[in-house]
C-alpha positions as CSV (number, residue, x, y, z in Angstrom):
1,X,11.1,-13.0,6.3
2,X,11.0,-13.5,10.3
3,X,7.1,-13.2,10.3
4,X,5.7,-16.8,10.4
5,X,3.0,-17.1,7.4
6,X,0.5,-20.3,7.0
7,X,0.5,-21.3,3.1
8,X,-2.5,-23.0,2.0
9,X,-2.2,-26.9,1.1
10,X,-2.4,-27.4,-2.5
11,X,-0.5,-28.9,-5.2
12,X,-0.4,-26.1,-7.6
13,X,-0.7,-22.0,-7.2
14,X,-1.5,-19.7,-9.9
15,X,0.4,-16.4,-10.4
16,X,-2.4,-14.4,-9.0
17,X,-2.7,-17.2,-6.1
18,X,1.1,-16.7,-5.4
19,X,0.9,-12.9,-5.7
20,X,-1.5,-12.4,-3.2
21,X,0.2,-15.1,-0.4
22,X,3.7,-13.3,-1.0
23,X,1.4,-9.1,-1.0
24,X,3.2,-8.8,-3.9
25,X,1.3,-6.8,-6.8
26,X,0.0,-9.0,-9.7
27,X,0.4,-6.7,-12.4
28,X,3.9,-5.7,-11.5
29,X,5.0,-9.5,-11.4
30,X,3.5,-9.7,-15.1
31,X,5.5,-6.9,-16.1
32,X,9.1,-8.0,-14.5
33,X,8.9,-11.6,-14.7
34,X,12.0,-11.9,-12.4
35,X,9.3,-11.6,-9.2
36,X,8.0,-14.3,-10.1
37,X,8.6,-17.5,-8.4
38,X,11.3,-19.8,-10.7
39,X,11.6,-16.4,-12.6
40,X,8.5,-17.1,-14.4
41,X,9.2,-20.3,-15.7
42,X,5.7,-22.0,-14.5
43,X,6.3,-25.3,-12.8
44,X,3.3,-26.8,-15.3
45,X,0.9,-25.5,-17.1
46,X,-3.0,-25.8,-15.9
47,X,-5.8,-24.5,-18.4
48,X,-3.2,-22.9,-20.2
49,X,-2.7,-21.1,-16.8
50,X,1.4,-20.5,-15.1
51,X,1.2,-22.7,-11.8
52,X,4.2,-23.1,-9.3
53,X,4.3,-25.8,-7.0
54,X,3.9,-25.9,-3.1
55,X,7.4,-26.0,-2.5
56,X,8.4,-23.3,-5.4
57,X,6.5,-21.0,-4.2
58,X,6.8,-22.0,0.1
59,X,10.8,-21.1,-1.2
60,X,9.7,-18.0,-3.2
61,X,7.8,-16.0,-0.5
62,X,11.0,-16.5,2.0
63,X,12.8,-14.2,-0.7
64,X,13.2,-10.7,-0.5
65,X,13.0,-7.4,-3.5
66,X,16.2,-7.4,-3.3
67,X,17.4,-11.1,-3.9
68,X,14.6,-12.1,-6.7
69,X,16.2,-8.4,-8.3
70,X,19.7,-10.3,-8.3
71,X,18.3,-13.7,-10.0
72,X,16.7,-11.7,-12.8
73,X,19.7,-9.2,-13.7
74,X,21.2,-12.8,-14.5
75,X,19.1,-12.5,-17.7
């Protein structure tokens, strides 16, 4: 992405959190867990809640459709 973006300063994100920094739809990431950031493996677990660190998702938002479809056809 060449658009600069300004990512909130917290320690975890939730899916939905992530979702909505990246304008990528929430129910589609449910549905094809390759969108979502570390493929939807959650970097801990808040509440029984999927949260991704600063840096996972700061790394995540940077990648396009087309590379996070690459990392999930490696299923």
């Amino acid at each position: 992405m060449s658009e600069s973006f300004i990512l909130p300063k917290k320690r975890y994100f939730t899916l939905r959190e992530a979702c909505d920094l990246k304008g990528l739809n929430y129910k589609s990431s449910c549905n094809r867990t390759f969108l979502q950031p570390n493929g939807g493996t959650p970097d801990a677990l808040v509440g029984g809640r999927k949260v991704f660190k600063y840096e996972t998702i700061f790394s995540w938002i940077e990648l396009g459709d087309d590379q996070l479809s690459m990392k999930g056809s490696s299923k």
